[in-house]
TORKOL-4160 file (C-alpha; in steps of 0.2 Angstrom, whole numbers, padded with zeros to 4 digits, m for minus):
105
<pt num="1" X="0308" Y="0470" Z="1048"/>
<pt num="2" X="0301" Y="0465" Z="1032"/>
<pt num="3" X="0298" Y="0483" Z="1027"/>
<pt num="4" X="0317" Y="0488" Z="1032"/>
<pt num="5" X="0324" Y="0475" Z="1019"/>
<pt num="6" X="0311" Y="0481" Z="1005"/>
<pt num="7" X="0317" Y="0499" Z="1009"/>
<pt num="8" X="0335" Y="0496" Z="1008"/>
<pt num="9" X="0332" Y="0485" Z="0991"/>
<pt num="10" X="0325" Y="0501" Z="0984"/>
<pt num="11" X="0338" Y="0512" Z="0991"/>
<pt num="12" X="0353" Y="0498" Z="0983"/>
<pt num="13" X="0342" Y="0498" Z="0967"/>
<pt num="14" X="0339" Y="0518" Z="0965"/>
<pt num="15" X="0360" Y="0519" Z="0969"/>
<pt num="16" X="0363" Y="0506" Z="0957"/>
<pt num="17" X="0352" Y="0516" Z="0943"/>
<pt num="18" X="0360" Y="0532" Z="0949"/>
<pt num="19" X="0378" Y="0525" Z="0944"/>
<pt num="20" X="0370" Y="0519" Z="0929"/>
<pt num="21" X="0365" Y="0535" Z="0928"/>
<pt num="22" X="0381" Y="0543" Z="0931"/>
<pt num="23" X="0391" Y="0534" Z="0921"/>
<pt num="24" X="0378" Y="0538" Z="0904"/>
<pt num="25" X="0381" Y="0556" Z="0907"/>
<pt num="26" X="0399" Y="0552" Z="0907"/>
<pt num="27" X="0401" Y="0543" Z="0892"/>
<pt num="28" X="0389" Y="0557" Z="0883"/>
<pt num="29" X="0403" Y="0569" Z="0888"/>
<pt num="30" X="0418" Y="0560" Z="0882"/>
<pt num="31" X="0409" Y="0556" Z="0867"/>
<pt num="32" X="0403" Y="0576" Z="0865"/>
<pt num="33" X="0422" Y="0581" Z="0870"/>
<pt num="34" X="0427" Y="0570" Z="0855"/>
<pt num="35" X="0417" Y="0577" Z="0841"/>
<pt num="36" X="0421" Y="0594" Z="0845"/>
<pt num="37" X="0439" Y="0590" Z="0844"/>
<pt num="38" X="0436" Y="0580" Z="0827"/>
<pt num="39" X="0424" Y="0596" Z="0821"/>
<pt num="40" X="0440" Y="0609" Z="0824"/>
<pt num="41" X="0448" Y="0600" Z="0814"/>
<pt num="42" X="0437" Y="0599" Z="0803"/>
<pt num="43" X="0437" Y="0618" Z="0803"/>
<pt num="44" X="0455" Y="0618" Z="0792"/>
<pt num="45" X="0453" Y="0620" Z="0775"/>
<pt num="46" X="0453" Y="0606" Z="0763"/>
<pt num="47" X="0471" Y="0597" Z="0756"/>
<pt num="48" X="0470" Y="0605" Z="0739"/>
<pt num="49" X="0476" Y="0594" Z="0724"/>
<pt num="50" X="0491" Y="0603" Z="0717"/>
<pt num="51" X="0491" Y="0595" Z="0700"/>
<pt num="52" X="0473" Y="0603" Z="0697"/>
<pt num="53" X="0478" Y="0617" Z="0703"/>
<pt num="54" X="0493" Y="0619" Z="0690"/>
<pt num="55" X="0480" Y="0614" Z="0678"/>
<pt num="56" X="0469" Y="0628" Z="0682"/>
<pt num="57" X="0480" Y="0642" Z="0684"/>
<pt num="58" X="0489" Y="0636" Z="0668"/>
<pt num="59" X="0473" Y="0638" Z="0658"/>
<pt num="60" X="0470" Y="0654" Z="0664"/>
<pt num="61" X="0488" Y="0661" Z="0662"/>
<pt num="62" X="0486" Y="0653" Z="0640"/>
<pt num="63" X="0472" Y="0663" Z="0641"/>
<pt num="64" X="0475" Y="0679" Z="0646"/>
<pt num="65" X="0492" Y="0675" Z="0635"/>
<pt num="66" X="0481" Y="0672" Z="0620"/>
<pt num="67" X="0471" Y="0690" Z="0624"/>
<pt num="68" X="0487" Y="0698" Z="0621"/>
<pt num="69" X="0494" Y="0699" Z="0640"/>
<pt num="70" X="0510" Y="0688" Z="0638"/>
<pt num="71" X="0522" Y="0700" Z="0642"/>
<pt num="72" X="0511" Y="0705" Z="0659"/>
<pt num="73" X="0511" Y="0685" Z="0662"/>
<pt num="74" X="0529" Y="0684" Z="0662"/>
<pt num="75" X="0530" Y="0700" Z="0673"/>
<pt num="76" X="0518" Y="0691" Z="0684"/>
<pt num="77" X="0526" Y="0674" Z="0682"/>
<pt num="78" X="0543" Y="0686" Z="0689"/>
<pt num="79" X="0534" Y="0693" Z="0704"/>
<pt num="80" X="0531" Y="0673" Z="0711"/>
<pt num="81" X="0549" Y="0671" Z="0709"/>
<pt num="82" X="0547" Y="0659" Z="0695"/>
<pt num="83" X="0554" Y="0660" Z="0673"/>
<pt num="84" X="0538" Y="0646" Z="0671"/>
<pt num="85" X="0526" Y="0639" Z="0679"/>
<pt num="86" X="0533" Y="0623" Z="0685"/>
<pt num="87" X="0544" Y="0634" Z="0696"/>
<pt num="88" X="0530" Y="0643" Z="0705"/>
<pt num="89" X="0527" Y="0633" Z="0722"/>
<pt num="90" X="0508" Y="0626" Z="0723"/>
<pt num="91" X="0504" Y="0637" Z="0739"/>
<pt num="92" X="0507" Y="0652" Z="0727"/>
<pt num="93" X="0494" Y="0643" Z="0714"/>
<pt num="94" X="0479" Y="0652" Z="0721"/>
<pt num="95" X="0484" Y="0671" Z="0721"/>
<pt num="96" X="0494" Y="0667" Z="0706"/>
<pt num="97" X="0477" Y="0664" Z="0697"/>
<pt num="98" X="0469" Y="0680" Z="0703"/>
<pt num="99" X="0483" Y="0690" Z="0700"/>
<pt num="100" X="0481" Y="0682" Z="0681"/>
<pt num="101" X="0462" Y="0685" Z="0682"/>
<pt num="102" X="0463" Y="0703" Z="0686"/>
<pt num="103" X="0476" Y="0704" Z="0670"/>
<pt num="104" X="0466" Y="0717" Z="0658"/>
<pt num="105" X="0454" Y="0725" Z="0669"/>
């Protein structure tokens, strides 16, 4: 009887470190489930800081204004639906800036 009782101590000990077990691989999961949800959106592109952006594209627009493009700046300033800068909207601000860039070539 003795060796009935050890056996089903080892049998309530292995079920016990199977729920341990068990719940481990669970908890690995959720934890794996949670950083891919954090790495999508991780994925989006950055907030970009408008201010610099003005900054930037407003340098580059003096510049090619000082090279002698100021006339092809306002025309450009015209196709983003804008008289000056300040009345382009900051999503425009990037393909404002290569449109200035490519001014001259």
């Amino acid at each position: 009887m003795s060796a009935m009782n050890d056996l089903d101590l080892q049998l309530k000990e292995a079920e016990n470190q199977l729920d341990q077990t068990q719940e481990t691989i669970r908890s690995i999961r959720q934890l794996l489930s949670s950083n891919e949800n954090e790495a999508s959106s991780d994925d989006e592109q950055p907030k970009r800081d408008s201010i610099e952006d003005k900054v930037t594209v407003r340098k580059m627009l003096a510049k090619k204004s000082a090279e002698g493009y100021t006339d092809q700046v306002k025309e450009l300033l015209h196709k983003f639906g804008a008289e000056k800068l300040s009345d382009v909207d900051p999503k425009d601000y990037e393909d404002l800036y290569y449109s200035a860039e490519g001014l001259g070539q």
